[in-house]
PyMOL Python script that loads the backbone (N, CA, C, O; Angstrom):
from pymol import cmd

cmd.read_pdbstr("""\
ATOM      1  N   UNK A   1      39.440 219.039 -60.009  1.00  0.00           N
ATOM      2  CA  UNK A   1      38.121 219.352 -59.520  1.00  0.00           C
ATOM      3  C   UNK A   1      37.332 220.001 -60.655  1.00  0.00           C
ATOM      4  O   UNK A   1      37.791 220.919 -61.335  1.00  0.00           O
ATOM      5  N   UNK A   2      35.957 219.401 -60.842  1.00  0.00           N
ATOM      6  CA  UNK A   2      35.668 220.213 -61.687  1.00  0.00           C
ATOM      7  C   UNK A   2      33.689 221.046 -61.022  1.00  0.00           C
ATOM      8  O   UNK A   2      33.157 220.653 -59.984  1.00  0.00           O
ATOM      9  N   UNK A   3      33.246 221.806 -61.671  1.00  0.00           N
ATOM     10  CA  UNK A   3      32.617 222.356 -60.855  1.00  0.00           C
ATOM     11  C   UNK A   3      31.858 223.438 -62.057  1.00  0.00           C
ATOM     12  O   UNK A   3      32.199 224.153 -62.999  1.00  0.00           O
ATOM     13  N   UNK A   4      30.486 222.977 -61.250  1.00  0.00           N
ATOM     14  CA  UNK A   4      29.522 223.346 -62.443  1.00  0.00           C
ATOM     15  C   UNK A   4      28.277 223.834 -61.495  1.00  0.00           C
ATOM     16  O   UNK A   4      28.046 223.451 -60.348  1.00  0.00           O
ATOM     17  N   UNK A   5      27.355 225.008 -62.462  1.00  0.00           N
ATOM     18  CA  UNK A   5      26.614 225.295 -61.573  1.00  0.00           C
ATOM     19  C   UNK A   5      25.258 225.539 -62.629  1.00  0.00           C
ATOM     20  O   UNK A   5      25.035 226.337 -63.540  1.00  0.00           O
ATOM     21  N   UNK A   6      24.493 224.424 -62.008  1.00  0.00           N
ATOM     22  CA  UNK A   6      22.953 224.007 -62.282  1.00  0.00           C
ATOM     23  C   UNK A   6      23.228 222.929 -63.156  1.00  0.00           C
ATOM     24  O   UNK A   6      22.345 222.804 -64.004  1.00  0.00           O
ATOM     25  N   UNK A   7      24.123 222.129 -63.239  1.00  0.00           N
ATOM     26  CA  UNK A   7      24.434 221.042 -63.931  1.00  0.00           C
ATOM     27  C   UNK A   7      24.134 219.342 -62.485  1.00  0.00           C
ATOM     28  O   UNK A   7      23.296 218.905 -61.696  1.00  0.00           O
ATOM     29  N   UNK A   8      25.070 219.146 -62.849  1.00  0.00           N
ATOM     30  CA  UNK A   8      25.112 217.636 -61.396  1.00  0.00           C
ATOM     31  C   UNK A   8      26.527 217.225 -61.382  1.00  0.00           C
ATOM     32  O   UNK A   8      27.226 216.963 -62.360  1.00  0.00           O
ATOM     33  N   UNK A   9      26.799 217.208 -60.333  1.00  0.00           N
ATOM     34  CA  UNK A   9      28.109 216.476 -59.759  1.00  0.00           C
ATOM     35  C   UNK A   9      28.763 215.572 -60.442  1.00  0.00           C
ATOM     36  O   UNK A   9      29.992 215.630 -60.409  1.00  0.00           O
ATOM     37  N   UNK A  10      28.077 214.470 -61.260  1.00  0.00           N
ATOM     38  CA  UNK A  10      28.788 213.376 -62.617  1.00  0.00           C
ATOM     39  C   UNK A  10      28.824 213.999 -63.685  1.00  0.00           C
ATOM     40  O   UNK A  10      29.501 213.636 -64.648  1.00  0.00           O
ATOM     41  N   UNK A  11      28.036 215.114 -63.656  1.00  0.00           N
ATOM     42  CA  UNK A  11      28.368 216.115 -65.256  1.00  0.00           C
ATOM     43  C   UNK A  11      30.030 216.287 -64.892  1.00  0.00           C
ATOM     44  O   UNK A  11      30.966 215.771 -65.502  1.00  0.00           O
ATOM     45  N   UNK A  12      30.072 216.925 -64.039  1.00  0.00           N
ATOM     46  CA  UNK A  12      31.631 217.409 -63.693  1.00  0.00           C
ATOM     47  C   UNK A  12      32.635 216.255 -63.894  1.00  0.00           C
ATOM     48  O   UNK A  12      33.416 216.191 -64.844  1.00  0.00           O
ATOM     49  N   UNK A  13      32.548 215.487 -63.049  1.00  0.00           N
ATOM     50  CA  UNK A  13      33.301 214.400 -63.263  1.00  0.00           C
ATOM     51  C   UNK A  13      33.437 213.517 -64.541  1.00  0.00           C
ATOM     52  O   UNK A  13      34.430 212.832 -64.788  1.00  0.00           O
ATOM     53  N   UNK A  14      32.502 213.597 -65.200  1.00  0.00           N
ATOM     54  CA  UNK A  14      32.620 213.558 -66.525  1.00  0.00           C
ATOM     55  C   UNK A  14      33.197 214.339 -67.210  1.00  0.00           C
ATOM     56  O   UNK A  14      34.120 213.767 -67.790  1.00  0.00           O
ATOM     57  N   UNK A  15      33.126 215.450 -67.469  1.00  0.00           N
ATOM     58  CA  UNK A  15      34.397 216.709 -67.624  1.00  0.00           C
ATOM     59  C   UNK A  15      35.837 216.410 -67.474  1.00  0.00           C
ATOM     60  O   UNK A  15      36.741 216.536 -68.300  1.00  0.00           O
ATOM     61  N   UNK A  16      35.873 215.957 -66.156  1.00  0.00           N
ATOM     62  CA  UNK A  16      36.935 215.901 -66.024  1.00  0.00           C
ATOM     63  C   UNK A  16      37.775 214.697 -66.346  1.00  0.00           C
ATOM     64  O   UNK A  16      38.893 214.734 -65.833  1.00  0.00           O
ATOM     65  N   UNK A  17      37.510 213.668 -67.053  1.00  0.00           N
ATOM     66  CA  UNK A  17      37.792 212.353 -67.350  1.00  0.00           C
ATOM     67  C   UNK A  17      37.678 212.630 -68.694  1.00  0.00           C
ATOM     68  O   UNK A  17      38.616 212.143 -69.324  1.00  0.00           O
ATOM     69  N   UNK A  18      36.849 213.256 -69.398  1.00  0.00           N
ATOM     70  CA  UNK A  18      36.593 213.595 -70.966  1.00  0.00           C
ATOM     71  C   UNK A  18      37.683 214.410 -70.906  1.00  0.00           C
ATOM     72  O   UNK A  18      38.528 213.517 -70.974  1.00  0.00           O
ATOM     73  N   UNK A  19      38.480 215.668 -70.811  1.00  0.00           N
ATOM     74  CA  UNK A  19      39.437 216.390 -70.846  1.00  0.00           C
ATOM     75  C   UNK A  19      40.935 216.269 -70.202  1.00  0.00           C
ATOM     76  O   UNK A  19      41.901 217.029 -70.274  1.00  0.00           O
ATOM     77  N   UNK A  20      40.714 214.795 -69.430  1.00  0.00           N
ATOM     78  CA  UNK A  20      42.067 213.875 -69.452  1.00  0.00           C
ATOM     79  C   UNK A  20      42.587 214.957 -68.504  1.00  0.00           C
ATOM     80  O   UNK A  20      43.643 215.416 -68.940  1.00  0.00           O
ATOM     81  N   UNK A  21      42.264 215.428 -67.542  1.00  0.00           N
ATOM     82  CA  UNK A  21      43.304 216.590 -66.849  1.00  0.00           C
ATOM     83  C   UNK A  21      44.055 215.422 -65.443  1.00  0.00           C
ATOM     84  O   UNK A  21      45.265 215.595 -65.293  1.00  0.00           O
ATOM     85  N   UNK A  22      43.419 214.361 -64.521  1.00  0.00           N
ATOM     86  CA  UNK A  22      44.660 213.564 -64.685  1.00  0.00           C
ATOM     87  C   UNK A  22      45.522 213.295 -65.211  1.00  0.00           C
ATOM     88  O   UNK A  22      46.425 212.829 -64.515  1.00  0.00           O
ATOM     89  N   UNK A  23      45.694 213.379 -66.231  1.00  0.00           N
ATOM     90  CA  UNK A  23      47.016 212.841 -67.072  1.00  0.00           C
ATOM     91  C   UNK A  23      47.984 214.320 -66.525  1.00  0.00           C
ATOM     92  O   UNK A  23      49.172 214.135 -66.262  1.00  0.00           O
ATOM     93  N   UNK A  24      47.524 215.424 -66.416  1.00  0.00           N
ATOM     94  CA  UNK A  24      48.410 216.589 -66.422  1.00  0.00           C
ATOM     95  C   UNK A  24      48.779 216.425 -65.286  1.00  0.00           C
ATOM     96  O   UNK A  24      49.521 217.381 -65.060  1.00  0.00           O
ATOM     97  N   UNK A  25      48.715 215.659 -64.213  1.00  0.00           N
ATOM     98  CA  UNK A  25      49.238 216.068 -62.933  1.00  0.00           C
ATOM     99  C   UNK A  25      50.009 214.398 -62.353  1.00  0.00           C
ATOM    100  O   UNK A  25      50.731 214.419 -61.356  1.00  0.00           O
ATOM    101  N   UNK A  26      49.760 213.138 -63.055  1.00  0.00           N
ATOM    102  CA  UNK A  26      50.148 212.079 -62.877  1.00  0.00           C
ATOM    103  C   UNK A  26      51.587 212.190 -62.790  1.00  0.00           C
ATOM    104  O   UNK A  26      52.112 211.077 -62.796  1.00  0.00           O
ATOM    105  N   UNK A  27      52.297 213.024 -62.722  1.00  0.00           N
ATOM    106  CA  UNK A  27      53.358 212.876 -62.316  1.00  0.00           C
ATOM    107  C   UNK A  27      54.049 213.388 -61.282  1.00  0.00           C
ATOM    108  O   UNK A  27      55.239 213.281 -60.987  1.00  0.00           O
ATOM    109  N   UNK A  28      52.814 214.181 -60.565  1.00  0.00           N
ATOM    110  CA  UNK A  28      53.220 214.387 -58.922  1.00  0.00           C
ATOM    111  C   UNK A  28      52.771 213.188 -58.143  1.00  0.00           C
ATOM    112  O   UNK A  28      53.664 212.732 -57.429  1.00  0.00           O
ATOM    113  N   UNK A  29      51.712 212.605 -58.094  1.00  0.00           N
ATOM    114  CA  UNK A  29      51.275 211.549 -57.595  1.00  0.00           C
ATOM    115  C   UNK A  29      50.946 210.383 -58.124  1.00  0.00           C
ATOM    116  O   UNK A  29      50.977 210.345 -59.354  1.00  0.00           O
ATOM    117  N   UNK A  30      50.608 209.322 -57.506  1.00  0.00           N
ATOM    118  CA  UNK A  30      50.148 208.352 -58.240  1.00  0.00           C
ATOM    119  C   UNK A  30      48.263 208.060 -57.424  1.00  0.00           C
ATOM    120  O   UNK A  30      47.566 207.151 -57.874  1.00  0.00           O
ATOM    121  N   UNK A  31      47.796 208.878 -56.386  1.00  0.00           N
ATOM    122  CA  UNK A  31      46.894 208.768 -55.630  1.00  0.00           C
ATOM    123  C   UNK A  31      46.310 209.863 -55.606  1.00  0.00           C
ATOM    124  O   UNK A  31      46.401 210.766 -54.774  1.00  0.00           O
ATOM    125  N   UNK A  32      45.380 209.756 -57.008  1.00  0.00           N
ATOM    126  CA  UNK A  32      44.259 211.044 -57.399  1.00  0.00           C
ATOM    127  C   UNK A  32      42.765 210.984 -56.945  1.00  0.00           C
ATOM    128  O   UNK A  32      42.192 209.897 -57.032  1.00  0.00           O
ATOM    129  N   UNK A  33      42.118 212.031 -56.484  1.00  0.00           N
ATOM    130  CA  UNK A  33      40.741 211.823 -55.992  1.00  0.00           C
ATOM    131  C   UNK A  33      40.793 213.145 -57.236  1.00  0.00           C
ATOM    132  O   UNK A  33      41.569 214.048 -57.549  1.00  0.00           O
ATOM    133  N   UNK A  34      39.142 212.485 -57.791  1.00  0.00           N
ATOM    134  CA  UNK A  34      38.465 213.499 -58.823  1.00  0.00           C
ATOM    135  C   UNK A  34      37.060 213.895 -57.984  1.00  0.00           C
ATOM    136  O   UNK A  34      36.238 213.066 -57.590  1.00  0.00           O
ATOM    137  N   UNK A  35      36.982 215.200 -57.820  1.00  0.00           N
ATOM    138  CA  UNK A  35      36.143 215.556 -57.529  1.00  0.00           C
ATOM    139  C   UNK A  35      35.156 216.597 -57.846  1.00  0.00           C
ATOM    140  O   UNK A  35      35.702 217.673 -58.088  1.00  0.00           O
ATOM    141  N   UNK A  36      33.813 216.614 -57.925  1.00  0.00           N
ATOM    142  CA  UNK A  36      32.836 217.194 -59.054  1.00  0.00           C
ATOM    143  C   UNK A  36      31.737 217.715 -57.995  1.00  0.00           C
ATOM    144  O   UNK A  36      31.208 217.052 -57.103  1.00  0.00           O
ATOM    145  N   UNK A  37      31.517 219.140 -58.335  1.00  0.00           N
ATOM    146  CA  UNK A  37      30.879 219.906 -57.650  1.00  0.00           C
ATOM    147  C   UNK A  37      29.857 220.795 -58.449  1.00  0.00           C
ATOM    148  O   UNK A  37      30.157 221.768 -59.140  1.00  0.00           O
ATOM    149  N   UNK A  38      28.733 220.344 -58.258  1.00  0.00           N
ATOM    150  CA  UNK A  38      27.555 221.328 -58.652  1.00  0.00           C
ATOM    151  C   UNK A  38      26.560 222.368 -57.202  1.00  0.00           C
ATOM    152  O   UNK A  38      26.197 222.030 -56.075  1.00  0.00           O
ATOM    153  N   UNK A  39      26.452 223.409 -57.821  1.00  0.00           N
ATOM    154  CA  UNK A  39      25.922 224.434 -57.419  1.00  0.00           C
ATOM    155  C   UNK A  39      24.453 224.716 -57.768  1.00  0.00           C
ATOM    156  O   UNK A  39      24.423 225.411 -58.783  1.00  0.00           O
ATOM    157  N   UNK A  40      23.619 224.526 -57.454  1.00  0.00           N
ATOM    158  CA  UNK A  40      21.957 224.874 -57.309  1.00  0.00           C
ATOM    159  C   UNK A  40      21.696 226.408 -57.248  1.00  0.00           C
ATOM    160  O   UNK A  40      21.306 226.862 -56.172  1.00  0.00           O
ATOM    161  N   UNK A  41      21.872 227.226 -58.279  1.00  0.00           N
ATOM    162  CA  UNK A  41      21.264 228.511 -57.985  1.00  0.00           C
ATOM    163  C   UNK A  41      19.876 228.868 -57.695  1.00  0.00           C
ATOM    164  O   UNK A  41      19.617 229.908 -57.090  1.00  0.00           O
ATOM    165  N   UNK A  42      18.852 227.954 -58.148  1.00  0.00           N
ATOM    166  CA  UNK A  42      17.145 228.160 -57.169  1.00  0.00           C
ATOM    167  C   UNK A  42      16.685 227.663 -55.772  1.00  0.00           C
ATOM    168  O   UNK A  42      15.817 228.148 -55.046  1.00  0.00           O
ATOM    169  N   UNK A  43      17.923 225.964 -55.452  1.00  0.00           N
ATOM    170  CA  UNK A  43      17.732 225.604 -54.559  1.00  0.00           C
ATOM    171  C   UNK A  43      18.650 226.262 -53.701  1.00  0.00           C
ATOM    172  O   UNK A  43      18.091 226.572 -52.649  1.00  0.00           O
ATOM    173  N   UNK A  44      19.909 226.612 -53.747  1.00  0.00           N
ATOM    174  CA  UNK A  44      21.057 227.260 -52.853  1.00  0.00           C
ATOM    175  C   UNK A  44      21.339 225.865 -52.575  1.00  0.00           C
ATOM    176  O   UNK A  44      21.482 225.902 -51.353  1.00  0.00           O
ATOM    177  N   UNK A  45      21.532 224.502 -52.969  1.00  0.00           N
ATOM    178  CA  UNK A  45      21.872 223.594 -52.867  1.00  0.00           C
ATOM    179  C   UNK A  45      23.364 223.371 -53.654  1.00  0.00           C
ATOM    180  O   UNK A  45      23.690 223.921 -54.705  1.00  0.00           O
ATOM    181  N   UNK A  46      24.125 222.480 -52.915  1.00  0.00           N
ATOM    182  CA  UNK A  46      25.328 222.391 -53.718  1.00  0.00           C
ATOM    183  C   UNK A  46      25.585 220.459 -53.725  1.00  0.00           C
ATOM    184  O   UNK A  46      25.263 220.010 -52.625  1.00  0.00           O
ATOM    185  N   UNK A  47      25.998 219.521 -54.558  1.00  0.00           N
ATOM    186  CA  UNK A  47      26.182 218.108 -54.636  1.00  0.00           C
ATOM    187  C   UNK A  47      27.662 218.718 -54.753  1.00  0.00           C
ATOM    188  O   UNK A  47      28.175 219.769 -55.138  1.00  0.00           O
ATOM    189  N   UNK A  48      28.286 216.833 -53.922  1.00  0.00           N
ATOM    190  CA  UNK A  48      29.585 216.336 -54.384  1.00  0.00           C
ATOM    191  C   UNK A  48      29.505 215.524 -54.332  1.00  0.00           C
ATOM    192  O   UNK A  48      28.860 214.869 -53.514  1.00  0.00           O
ATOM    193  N   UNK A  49      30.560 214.956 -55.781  1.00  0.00           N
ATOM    194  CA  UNK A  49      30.726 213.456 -56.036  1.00  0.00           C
ATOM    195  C   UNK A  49      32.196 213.683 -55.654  1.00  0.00           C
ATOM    196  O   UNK A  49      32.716 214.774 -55.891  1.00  0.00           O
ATOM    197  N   UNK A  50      32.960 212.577 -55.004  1.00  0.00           N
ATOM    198  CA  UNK A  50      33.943 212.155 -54.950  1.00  0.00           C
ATOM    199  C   UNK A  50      34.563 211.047 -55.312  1.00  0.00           C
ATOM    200  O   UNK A  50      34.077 210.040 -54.796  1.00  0.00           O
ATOM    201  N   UNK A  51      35.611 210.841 -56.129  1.00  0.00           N
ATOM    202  CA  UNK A  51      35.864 209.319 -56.914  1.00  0.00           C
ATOM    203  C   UNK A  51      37.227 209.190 -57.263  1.00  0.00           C
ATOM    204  O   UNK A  51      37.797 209.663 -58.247  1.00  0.00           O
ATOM    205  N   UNK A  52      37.750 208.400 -56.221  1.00  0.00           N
ATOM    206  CA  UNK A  52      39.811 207.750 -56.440  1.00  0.00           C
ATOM    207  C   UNK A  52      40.078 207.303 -57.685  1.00  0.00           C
ATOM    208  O   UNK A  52      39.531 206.260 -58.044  1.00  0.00           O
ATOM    209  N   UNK A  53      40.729 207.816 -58.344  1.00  0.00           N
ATOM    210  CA  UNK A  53      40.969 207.424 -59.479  1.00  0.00           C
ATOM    211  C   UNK A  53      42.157 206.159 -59.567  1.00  0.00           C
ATOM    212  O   UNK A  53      42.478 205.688 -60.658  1.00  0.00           O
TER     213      UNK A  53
END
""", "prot")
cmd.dss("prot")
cmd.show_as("cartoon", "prot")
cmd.util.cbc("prot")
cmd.orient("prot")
């Protein structure tokens, strides 16, 4: 999960595909959801992207 605040939900998920951190856990599962969470501190709004890897 990655998770960012005043950024956007594919920033994160981009993060998290750029820093390969699937690879660190591919060996508990083979059925990964990446998921990317931004936080709106003016709006109090929050996005999620969700995406099966």
């Amino acid at each position: 999960m990655g998770l960012y605040v005043n950024k956007t939900a594919d920033a994160a998920i981009v993060q998290i595909k750029q820093k390969n951190y699937p690879a660190k856990v591919a060996q508990y599962t083979d059925n990964l959801l990446l998921v990317g969470i931004n936080y709106d501190k003016d709006t109090k709004q929050h996005s999620c992207v969700i995406e099966k890897l």
